[in-house]
One Martini backbone bead per residue (centre of mass of N, CA, C, O) as a GRO file, in nm:
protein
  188
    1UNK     BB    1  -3.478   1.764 -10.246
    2UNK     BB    2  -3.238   1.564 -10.154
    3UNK     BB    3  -3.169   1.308  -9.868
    4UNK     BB    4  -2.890   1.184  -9.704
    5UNK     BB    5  -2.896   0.989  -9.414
    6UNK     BB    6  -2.640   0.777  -9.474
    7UNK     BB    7  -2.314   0.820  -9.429
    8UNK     BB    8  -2.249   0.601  -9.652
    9UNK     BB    9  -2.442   0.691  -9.891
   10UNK     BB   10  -2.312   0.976  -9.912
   11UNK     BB   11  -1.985   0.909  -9.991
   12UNK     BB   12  -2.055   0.757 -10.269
   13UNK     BB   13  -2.219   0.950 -10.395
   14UNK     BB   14  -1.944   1.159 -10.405
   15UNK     BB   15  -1.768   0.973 -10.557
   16UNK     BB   16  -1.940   0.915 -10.811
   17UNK     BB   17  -1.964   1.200 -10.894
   18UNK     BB   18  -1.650   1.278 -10.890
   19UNK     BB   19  -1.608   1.084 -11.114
   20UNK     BB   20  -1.802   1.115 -11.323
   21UNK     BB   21  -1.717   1.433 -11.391
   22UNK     BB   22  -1.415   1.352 -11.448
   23UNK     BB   23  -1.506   1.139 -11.674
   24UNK     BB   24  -1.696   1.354 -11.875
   25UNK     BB   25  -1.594   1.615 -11.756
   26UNK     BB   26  -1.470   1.915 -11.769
   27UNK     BB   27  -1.338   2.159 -11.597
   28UNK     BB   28  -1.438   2.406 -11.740
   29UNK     BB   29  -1.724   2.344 -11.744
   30UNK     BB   30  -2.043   2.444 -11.781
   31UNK     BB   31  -2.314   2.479 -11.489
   32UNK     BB   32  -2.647   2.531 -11.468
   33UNK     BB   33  -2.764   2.605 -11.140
   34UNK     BB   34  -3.066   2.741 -11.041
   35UNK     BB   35  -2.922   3.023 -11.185
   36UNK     BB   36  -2.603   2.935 -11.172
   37UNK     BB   37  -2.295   2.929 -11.288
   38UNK     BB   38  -2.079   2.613 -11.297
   39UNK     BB   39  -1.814   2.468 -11.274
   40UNK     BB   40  -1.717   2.161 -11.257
   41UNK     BB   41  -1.466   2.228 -11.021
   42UNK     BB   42  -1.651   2.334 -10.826
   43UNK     BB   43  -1.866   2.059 -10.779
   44UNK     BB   44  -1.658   1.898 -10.718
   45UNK     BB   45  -1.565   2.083 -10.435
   46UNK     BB   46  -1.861   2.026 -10.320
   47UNK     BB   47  -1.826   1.715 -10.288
   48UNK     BB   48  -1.581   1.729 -10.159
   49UNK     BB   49  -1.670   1.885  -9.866
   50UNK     BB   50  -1.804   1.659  -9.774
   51UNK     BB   51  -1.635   1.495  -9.714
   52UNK     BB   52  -1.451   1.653  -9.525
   53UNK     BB   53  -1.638   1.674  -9.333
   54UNK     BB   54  -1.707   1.411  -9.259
   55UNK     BB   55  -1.453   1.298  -9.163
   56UNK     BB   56  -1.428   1.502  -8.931
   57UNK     BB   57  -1.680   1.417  -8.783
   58UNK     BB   58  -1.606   1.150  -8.738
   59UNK     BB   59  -1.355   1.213  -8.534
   60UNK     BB   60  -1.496   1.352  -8.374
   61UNK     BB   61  -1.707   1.146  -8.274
   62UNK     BB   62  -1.513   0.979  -8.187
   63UNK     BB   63  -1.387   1.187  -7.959
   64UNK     BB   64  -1.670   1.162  -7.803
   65UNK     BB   65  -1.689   0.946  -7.709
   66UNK     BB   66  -1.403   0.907  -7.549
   67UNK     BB   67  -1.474   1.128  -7.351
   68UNK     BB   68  -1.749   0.996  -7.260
   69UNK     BB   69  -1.608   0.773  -7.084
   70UNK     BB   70  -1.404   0.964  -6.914
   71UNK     BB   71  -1.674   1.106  -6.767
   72UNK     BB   72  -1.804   0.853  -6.655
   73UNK     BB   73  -1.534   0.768  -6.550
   74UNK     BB   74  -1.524   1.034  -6.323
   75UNK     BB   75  -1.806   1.047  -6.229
   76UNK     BB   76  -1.818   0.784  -6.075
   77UNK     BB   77  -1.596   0.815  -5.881
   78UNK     BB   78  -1.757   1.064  -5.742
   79UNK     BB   79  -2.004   0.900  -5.628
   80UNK     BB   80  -1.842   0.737  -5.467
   81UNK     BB   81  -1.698   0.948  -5.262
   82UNK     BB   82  -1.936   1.163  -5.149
   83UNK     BB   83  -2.033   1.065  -4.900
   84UNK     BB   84  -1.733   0.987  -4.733
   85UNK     BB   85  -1.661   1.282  -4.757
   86UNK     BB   86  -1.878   1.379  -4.590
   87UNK     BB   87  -1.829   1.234  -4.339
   88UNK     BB   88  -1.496   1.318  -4.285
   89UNK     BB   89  -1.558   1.600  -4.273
   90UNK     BB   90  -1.779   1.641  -4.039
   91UNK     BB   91  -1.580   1.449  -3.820
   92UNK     BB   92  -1.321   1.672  -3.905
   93UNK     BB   93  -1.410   1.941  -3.925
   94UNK     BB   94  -1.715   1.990  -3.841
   95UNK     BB   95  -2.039   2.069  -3.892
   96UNK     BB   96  -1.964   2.401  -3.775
   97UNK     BB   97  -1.771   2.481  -3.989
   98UNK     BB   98  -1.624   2.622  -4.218
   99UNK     BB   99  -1.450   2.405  -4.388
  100UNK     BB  100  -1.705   2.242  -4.450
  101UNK     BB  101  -1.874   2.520  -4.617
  102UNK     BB  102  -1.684   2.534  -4.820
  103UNK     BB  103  -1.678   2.241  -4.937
  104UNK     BB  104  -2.017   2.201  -4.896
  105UNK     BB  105  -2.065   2.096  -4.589
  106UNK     BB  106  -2.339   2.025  -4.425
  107UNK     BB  107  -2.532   1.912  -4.184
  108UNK     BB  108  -2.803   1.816  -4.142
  109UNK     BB  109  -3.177   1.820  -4.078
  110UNK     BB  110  -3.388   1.841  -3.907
  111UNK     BB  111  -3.717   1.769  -3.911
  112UNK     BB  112  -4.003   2.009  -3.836
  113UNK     BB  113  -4.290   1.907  -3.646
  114UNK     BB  114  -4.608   1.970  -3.651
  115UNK     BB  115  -4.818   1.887  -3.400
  116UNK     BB  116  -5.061   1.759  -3.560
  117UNK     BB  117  -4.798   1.528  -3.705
  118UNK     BB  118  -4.772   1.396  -3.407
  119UNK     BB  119  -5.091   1.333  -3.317
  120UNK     BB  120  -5.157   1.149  -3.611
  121UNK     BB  121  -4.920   0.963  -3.559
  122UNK     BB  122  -5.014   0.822  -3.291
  123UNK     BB  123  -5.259   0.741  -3.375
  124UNK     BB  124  -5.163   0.567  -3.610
  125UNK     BB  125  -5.022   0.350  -3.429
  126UNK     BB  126  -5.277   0.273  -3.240
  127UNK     BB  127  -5.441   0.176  -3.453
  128UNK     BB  128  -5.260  -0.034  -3.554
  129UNK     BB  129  -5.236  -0.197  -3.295
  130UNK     BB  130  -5.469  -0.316  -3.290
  131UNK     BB  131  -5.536  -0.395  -3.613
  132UNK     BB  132  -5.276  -0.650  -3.514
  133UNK     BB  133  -5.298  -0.645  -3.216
  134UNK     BB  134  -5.084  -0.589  -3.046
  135UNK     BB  135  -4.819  -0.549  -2.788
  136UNK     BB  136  -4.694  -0.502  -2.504
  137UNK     BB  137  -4.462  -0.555  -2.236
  138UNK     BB  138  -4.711  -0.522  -2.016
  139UNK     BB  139  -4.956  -0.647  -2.199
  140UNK     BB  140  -4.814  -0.970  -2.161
  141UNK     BB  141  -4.755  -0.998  -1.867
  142UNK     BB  142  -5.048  -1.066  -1.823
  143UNK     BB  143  -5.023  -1.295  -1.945
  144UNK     BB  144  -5.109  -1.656  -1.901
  145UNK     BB  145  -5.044  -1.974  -1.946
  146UNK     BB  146  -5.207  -2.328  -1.971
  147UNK     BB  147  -5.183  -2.601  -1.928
  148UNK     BB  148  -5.264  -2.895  -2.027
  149UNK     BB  149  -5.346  -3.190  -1.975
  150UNK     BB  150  -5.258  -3.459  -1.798
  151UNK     BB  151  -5.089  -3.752  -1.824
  152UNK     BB  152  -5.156  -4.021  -1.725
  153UNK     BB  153  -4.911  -4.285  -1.590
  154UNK     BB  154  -5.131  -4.518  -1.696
  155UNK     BB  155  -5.244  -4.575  -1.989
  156UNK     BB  156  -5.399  -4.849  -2.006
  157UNK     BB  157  -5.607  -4.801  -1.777
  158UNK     BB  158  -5.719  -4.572  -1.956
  159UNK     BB  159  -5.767  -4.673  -2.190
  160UNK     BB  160  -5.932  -4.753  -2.480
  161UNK     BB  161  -6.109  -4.926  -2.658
  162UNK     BB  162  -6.025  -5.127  -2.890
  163UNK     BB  163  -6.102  -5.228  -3.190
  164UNK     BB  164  -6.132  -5.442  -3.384
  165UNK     BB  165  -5.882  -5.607  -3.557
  166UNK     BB  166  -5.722  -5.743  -3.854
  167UNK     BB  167  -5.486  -5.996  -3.805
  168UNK     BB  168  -5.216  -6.130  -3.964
  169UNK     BB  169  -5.053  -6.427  -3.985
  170UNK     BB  170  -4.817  -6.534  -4.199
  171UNK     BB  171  -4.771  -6.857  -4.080
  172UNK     BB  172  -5.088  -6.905  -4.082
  173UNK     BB  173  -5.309  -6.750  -4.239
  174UNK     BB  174  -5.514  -6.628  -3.981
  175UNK     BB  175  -5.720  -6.428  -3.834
  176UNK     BB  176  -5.816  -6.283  -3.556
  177UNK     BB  177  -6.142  -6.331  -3.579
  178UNK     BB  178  -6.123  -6.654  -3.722
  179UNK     BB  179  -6.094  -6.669  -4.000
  180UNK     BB  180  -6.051  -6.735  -4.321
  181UNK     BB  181  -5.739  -6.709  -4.529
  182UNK     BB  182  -5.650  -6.751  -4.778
  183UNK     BB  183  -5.431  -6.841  -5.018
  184UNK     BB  184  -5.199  -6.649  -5.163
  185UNK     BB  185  -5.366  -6.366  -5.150
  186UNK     BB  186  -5.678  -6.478  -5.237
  187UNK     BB  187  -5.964  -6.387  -5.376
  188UNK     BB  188  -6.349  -6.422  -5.493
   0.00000   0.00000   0.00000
């Protein structure tokens, strides 16, 4: 049994046959296929439902496309209104009305922590904040900074000796150390 895959490969193939049948064979003409004999007319008919059904799948098809695109626009619409809708609910007409519960919408609920996850938590605070350093508002205020020291009024006067360095004057070329420079800024 062959199966062709391909929409447009079926269509093709159907009324190849359905030409060939029609220009070759008889529409009287008996053809037994399987153990059941068929007249040529009945074959025809059988390739032409196939086309017939495919054009309608076809167009259902697009029709489901249509739709599918018209519900997720829809949809989205919905996602976007859902939460201010039930904000709007529960601020105007109460999160412990009645109104409310008909629309669907209940107030938020507490999570309710017991003792042990409360103890842990605290625990796992202070431990972090250890391995982090971090301080709080009273362990800051004991700490004081201290200036560094200040700098002399007088700089020169306490000025560390400058070691010699080499002095170049442009318009004499005589370094400053008493050597003579090169003229023309030329080395040996």
């Amino acid at each position: 049994m062959s199966s062709i895959r391909n929409n447009a490969v079926l269509v093709a193939t159907c009324n190849q046959r359905i030409n060939a049948l029609k220009a070759h064979v008889s529409a009287k003409t008996e053809i037994p296929l399987n153990g059941v004999t068929h007249k040529a007319s009945d074959v025809i008919g059988i390739y032409q439902s196939v086309l017939d059904t495919q054009a309608a799948l076809a167009k259902s098809r697009a029709q489901v496309d249509v739709d599918l695109a018209a519900h997720r626009d829809a949809e989205a619409s919905r996602v976007a209104i859902e939460f201010p809708l039930k904000n709007w609910v529960l601020n105007t007409l109460g999160a412990d009305s009645n109104a409310a519960r008909e629309i669907g919408y209940s107030a938020p609920k507490k999570a309710k922590k017991s003792p042990e996850v409360v103890v842990s938590a605290v625990k796992l605070a202070k431990a972090t904040r250890v391995a982090r350093g971090t301080m709080g508002k009273k362990q800051k205020s004991k700490i004081k900074g201290s200036l560094a020291p200040t700098v002399p009024a007088d700089p020169v006067a306490t000025a560390a000796p400058v070691a010699a360095a080499t002095v170049v004057t442009p318009a004499v070329g005589v370094a400053a150390t008493g050597g003579a420079a090169p003229v023309g800024g030329a080395t040996k």
